[in-house]
LOPAZA-153224 format. One record per residue (C-alpha): residue number from 1; residue in one letter; chain; z, y, x. Coordinates in steps of 0.1 Angstrom, whole numbers, plus 2048, in hexadecimal, padded with zeros to 3 digits. Each point is the difference from the previous one (the first is absolute). Example, Ala and Ser with C-alpha at 12.3 -4.5 7.8 and 13.67 -1.06 7.14 Angstrom:
<nodes>
NODE   vonu   pado   marvex    up   north   east
NODE      1      a        A   84E     7D3    87B
NODE      2      s        A   7F9     822    80E
</nodes>
This chain:
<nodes>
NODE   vonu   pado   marvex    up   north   east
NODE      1      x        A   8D7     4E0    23E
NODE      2      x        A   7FC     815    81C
NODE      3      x        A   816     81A    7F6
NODE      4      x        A   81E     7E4    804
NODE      5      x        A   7FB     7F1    823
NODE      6      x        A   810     81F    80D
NODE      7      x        A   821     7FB    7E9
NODE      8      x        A   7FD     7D6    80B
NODE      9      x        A   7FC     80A    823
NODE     10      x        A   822     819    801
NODE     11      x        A   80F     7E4    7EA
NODE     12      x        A   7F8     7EA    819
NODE     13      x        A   812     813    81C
NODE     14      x        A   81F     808    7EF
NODE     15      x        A   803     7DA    7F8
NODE     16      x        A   7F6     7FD    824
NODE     17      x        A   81B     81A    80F
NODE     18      x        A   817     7ED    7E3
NODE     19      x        A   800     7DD    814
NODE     20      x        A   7FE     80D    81F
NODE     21      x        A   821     812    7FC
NODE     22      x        A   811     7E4    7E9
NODE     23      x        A   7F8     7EA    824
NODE     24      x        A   811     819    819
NODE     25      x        A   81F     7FD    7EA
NODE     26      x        A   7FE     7E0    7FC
NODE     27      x        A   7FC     7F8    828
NODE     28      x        A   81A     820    805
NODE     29      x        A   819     7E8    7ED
NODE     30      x        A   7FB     7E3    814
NODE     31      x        A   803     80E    821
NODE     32      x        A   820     80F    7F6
NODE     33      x        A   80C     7DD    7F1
NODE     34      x        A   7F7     7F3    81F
NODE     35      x        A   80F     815    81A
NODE     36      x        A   81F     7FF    7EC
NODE     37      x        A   7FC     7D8    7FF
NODE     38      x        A   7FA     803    827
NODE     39      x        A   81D     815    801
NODE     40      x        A   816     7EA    7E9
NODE     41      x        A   7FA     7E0    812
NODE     42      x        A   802     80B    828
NODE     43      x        A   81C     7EF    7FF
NODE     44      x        A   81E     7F0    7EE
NODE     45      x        A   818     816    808
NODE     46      x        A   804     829    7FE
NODE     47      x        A   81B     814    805
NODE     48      x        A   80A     816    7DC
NODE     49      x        A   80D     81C    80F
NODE     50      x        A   7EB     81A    812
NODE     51      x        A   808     817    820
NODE     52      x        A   81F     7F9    814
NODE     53      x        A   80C     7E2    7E6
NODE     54      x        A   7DE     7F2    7FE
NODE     55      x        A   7FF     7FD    829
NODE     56      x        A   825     7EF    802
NODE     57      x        A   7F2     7E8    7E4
NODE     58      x        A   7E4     7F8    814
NODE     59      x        A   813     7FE    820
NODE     60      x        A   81C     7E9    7F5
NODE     61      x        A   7E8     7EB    7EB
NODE     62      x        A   7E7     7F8    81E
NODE     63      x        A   81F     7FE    81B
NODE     64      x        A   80C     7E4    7EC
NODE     65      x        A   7E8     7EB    805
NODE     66      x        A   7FD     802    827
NODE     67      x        A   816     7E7    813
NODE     68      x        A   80C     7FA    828
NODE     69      x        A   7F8     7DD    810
NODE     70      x        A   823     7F7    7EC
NODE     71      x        A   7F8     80B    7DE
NODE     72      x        A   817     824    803
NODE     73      x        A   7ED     81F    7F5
NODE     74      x        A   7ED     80A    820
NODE     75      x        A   80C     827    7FA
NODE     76      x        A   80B     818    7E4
NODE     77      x        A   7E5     81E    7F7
NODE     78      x        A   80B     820    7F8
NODE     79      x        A   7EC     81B    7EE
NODE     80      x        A   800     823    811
NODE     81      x        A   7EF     822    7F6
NODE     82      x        A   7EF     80D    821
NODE     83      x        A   820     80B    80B
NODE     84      x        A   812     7F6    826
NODE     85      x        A   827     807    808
NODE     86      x        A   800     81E    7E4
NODE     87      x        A   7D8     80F    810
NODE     88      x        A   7E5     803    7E9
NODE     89      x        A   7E7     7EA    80D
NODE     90      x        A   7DF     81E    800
NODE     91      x        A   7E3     7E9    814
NODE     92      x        A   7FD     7DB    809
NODE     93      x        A   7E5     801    825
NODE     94      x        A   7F1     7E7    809
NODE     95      x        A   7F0     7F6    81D
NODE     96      x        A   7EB     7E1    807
NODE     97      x        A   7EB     7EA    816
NODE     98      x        A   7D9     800    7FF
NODE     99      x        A   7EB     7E1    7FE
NODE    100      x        A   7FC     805    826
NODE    101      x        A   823     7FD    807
NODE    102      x        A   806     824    809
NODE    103      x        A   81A     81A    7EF
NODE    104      x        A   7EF     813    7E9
NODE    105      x        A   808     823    807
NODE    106      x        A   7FF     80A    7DE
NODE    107      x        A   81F     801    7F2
NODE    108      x        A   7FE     800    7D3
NODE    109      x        A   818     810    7EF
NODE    110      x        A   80A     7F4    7E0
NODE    111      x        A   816     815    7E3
NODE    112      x        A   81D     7ED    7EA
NODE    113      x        A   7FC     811    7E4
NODE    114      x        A   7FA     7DA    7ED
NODE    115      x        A   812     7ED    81C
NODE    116      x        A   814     7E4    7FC
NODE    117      x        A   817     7F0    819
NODE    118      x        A   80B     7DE    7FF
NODE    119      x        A   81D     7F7    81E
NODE    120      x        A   804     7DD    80A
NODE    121      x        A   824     7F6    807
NODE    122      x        A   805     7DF    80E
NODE    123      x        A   81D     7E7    809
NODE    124      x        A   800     80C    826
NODE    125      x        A   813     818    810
NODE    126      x        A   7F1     828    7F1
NODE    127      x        A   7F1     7EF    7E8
NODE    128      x        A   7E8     7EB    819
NODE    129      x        A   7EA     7E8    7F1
NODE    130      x        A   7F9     7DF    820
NODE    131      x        A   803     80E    825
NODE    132      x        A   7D8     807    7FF
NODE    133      x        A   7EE     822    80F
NODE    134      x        A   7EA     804    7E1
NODE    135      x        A   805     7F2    7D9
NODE    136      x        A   7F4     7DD    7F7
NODE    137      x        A   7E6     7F6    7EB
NODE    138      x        A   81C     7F8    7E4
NODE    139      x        A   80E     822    804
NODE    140      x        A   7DD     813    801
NODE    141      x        A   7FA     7ED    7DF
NODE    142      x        A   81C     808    7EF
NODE    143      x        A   7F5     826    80B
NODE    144      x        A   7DB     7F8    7EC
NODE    145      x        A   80E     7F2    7E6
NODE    146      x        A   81D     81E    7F6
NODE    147      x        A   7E1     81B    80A
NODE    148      x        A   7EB     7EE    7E7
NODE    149      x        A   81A     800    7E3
NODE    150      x        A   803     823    807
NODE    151      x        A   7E1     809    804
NODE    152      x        A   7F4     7EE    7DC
NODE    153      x        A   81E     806    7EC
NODE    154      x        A   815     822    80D
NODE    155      x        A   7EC     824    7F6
NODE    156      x        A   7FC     81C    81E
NODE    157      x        A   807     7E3    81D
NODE    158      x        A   7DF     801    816
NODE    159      x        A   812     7F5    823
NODE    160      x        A   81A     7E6    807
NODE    161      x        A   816     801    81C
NODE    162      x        A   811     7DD    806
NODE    163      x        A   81A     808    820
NODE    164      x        A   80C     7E2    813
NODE    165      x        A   81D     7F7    81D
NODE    166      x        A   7F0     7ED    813
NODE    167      x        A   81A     7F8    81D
NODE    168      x        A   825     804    800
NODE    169      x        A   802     81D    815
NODE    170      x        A   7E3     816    7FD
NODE    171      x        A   7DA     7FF    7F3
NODE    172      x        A   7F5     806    7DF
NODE    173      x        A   7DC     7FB    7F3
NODE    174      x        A   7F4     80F    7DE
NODE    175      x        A   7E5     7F0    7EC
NODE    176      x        A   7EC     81E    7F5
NODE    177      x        A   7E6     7F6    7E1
NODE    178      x        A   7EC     813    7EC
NODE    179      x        A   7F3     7FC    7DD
NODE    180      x        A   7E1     808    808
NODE    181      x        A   7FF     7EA    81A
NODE    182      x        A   807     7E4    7E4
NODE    183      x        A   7E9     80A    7E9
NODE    184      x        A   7F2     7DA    7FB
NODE    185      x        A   81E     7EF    801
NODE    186      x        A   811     816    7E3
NODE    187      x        A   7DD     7FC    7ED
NODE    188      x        A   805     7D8    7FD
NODE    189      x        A   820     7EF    7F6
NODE    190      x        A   81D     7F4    81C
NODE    191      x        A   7F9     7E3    7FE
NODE    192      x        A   7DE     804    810
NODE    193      x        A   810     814    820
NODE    194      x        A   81F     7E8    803
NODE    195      x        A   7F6     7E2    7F4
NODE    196      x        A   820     7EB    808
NODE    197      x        A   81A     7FE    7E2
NODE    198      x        A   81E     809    816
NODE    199      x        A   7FE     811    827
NODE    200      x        A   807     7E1    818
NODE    201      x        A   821     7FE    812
NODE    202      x        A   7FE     812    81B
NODE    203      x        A   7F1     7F2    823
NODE    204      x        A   7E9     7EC    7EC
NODE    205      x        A   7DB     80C    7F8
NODE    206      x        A   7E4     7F9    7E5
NODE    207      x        A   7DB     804    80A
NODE    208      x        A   7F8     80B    7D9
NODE    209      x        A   813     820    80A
NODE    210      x        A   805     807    822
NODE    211      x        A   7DE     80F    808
NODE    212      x        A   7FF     819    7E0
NODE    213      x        A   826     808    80C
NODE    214      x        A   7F6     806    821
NODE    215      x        A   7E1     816    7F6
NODE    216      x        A   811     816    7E5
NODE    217      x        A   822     807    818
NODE    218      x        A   7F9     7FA    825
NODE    219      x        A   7EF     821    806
NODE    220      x        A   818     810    7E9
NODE    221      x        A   81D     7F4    817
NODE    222      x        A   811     819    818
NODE    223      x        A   81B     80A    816
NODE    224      x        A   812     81D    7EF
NODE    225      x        A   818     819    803
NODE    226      x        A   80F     81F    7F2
NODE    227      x        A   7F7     823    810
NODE    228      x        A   816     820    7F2
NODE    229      x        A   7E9     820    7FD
NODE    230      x        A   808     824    807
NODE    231      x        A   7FE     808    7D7
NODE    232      x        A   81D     7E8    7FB
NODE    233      x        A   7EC     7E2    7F2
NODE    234      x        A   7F2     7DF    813
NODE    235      x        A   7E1     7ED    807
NODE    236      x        A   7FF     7DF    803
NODE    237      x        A   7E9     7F7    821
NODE    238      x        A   7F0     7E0    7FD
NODE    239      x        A   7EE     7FA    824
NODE    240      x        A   7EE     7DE    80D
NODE    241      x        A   815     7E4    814
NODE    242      x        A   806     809    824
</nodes>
């Protein structure tokens, strides 16, 4: 009898070893089901194109459904490479305000390698969207809302550039977001971020929204411009209000 235990005992092990890696398949399976069910039901639209296509899907698909104070289609989006009058677009810098309420003297750099830009084009003169200094809330949700398709649907785009007239004559802001930056919200489904069924009308507010809006874009929102550089490309400077 003794003689066997050592032949139970190995038996028992492999039997062991057996189980144990029958139920790390088993849980590998369902956590690929599941992201792929997370995945699946984000939300009840996708685009079926990839790349360029995939971004004008998105684009025209969300700017659809955002409206002026008279039902019109608050502004047309158009999706760009990091490209600016013909200039390879080589660094996006940024430069913002600290929690004190000083300029940060640091200025980040940013590459465009996997940049996206969407440009606003509204029903003002060059393109304006409302006579206001900065964008709205509307327009800064629309912004969230394109990244966020992106961002989930659309492989190699990591930053989202949303460019926006904001007056008639001059001033344009850029809505600069990250996907790292949206790491939660692209983890649970729309629905969750933008609760709302369709954006409200313009001028008019919900208090389900407003303060996630507000949190996800309003430090993202700057003043930008275009600067040429000496190699022949450009930088996009994105600096705090003055």
């Amino acid at each position: 009898m003794s003689g066997r235990r050592p032949f139970r005992l190995a038996y028992a092990v492999l039997a062991l070893v057996f189980w144990l890696s029958v139920a790390g398949f088993v849980l590998l399976l369902t956590r690929g089901h599941s992201h792929a069910a997370t995945k699946a039901n984000w939300s009840a639209w996708k685009p079926t194109d990839s790349g360029l296509l995939g971004a004008r899907q998105i684009g025209h698909t969300v700017a659809a459904q955002y409206k002026t104070a008279t039902g019109e289609e608050l502004a047309a989006v158009q999706e760009h490479l990091p490209e600016v009058q013909g200039l390879h677009l080589e660094t996006i810098g940024v430069r913002r305000l600290l929690q004190t309420g000083q300029i940060d003297p640091y200025i980040g750099l940013f590459g465009t390698d996997q940049t996206l830009i969407y440009a606003f084009c509204g029903l003002e003169a060059n393109c304006a969207i409302g006579s206001a200094t900065a964008p709205s809330r509307l327009v800064r949700r629309e912004a969230l809302e394109l990244s966020l398709y992106a961002f989930k649907y659309l492989r190699g785009v990591d930053q989202v550039v949303s460019l926006v007239q904001t007056t008639k004559t001059s001033g344009t802001s850029a809505i600069f977001l990250r996907k790292d930056q949206l790491s939660a919200e692209l983890a649970k489904p729309l629905r969750d971020t933008l609760p709302l069924a369709e954006p409200p009308p313009d001028g008019s507010t919900d208090a389900r929204e407003g303060s996630m809006i507000d949190a996800l874009t309003l430090q993202n929102t700057f003043p930008a411009h275009f600067e040429p550089l000496p190699d022949g490309d450009a930088i996009l400077v994105l600096d705090v209000s003055s």
